[in-house]
N, C-alpha and C positions, 0 to 999 in steps of 0.2 A: 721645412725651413723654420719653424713655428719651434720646435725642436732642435734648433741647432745653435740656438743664441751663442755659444759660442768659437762658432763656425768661424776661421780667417783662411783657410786653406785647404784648393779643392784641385787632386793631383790626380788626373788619367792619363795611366799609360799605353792608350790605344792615342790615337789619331784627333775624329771628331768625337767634340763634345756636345753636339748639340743635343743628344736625347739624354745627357745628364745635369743641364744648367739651365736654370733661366732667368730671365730678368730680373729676378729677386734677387739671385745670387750679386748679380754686378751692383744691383743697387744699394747692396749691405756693405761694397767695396770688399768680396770675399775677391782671395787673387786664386785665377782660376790657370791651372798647366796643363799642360798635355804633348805629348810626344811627335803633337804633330809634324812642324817640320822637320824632324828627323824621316820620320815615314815618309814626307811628301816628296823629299831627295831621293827616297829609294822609290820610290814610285815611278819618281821621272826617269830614272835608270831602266827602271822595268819597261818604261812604254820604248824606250831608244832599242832597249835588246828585242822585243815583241815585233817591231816596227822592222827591224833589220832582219829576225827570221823571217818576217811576210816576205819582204820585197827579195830577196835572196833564196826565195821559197828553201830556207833551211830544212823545213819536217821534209818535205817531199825529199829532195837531194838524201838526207842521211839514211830516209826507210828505203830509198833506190839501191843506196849502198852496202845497206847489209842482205838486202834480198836479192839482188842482180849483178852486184858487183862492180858497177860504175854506172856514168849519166846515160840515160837515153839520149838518141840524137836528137829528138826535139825539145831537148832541156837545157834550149841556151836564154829563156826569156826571161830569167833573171836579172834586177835592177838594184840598182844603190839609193840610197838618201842624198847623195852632193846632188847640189842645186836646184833639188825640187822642191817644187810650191806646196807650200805645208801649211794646211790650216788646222786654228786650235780653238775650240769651243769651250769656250770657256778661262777666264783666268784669276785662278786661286795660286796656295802657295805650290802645288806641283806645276805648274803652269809657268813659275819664274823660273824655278829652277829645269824645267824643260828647254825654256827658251835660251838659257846660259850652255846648257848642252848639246845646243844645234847650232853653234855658232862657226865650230868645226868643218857641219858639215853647208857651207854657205846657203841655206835654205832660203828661199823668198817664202818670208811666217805674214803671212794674216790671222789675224786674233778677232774672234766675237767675243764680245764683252760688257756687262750692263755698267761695270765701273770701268774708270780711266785707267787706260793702257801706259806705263812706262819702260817701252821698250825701243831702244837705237835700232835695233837690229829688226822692227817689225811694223805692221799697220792695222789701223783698226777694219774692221770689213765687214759687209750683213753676212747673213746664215745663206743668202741666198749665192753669193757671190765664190764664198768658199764651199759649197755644195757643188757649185758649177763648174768652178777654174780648178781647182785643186787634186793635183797628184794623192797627198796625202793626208785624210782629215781625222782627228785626233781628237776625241770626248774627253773635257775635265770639267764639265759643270756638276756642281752639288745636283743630286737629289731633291726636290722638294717641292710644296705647292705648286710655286711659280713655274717651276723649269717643267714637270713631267707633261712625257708628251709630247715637249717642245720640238723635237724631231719629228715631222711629219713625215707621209708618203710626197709630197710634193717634193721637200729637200731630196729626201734619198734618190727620188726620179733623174735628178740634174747630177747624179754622182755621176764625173767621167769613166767611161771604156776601160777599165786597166788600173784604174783608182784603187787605192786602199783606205778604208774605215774601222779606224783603231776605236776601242772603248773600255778603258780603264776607270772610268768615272760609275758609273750603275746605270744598269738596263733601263729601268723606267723613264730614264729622260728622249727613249724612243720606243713611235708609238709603235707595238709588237707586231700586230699583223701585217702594217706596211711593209717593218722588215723584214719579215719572212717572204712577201710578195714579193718583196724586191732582188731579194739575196738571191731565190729561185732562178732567177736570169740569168744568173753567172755573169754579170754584165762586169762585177767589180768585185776584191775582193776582202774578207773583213778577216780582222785578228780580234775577238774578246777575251775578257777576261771577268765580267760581270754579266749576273743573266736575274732574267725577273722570278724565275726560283734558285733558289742553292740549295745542295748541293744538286746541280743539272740536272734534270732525268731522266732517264735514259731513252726513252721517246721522243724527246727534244728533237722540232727539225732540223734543230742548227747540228744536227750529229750528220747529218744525211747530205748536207752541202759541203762540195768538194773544194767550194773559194773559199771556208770558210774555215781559222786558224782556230784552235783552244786551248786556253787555261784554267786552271781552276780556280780563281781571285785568289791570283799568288805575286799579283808584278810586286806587292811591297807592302813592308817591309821584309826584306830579305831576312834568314836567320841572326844571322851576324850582327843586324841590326837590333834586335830586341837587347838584348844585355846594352848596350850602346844607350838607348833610350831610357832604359831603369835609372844606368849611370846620372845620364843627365839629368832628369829629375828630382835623383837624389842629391845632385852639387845644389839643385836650384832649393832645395828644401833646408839643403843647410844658408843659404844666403836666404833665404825667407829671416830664417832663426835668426839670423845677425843683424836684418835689420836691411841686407842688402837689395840692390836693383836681380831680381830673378831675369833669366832669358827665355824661359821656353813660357813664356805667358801669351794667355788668350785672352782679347779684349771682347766685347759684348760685340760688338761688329762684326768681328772675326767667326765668331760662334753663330751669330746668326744667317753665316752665309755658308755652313758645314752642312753635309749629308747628316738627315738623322738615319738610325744605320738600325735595316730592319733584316730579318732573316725568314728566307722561306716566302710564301706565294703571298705579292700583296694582296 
């Protein structure tokens, strides 16, 4: 910063910004963009399609189909998303736009949340209550000091019979050997898409659990999406230049509640 005197414009076209800004940038009034909400609508699309393969047990069903030729007769215990109790951990910008997107399917949504909830359609609720009651529970908390970890063995223990544990947000905000204790049960079962190393290894136990769904931190942004995002950015850079109100701006608030975004083994 000491070098940048004259710095007014700071454009990422990834997501979060937090492991590229800091309070010095906001207090020199530089305007800081980033792509995030466009990402964080694909994101919320990705946890809806992720969520719908689990419960619909999609992989199983199609690998039955090219290898056997139809269902076995014990594969009628697939389930839909109307009207189950869907809890969501955490709420950020994928998190709004999840909730606009489960409106369809009439969910009772309970939200954990450190900031105030503005949702018609939802309630606020502890970590404990949505561990406990909840069909389907759904990680979007940031990354970060405060939060890792914050999934204990305790939570995961109260996950109901038949439950699904989505996590699209990063592995570190649960603690790893619980869940591996607990996965092992087969009691419930999880769709990831984030893991406390990338690219997975092939050792990983999460390979060897058969309740357990994978991705490779892909729910978002989709392809399609990236050209879309440059775009944007680029309109908001020529409204910088004019003088105009930018949209894809991140305030210091906002930034400081983003995953700082690390690779490979903490």
């Amino acid at each position: 910063m000491d070098n940048a005197n004259k710095l007014k414009l700071h454009v990422h076209v990834g997501g979060s910004v937090a492991a590229y800004v800091s309070d010095e940038v906001f207090k020199r009034n530089i305007t800081v963009l980033s792509g995030n909400e466009i990402f964080a609508r694909s994101v919320a699309e990705g946890c809806i399609c992720y969520i719908l393969a689990a419960l619909r047990s999609l992989p199983i069903y199609l690998d039955t189909m090219k290898k056997d030729g139809w269902k076995c007769d014990d594969q009628y215990s697939y389930q839909g998303l109307l009207y189950k109790k869907f809890g969501m951990v955490g709420y950020g910008t994928i998190s709004k736009y999840l909730c606009e997107m489960l409106k369809p399917f009439h969910v009772e949504l309970l939200i954990y949340s450190s900031h105030e909830v503005k949702e018609e359609n939802a309630r606020m609720a502890t970590l404990d209550e949505i561990f406990s009651t909840c069909d389907i529970i759904s990680l979007h908390s940031a990354w970060n000091k405060k939060t890792e970890g914050m999934i204990k063995a305790g939570h995961l223990s109260k996950i109901k019979d038949g439950a699904l544990l989505v996590n699209t947000a990063r592995a570190p905000i649960i603690e790893e050997d619980a869940l591996y204790a607990e996965l092992r049960k087969g009691r419930f079962n999880a769709f990831f898409d984030v893991y406390y190393e990338e690219p997975l290894p092939m050792d990983s136990p999460l390979r060897s659990f058969d309740n357990v769904f994978l991705m490779p931190h892909s729910a978002g942004p989709t392809a399609d999406m990236r050209n879309r995002v440059g775009v944007a950015l680029l309109e908001d850079i020529k409204r910088f230049i004019k003088g105009e109100q930018c949209i894809n701006v991140v305030t210091n608030e906002q930034a400081s509640r983003m995953t700082i975004e690390k690779r490979g083994k903490k």
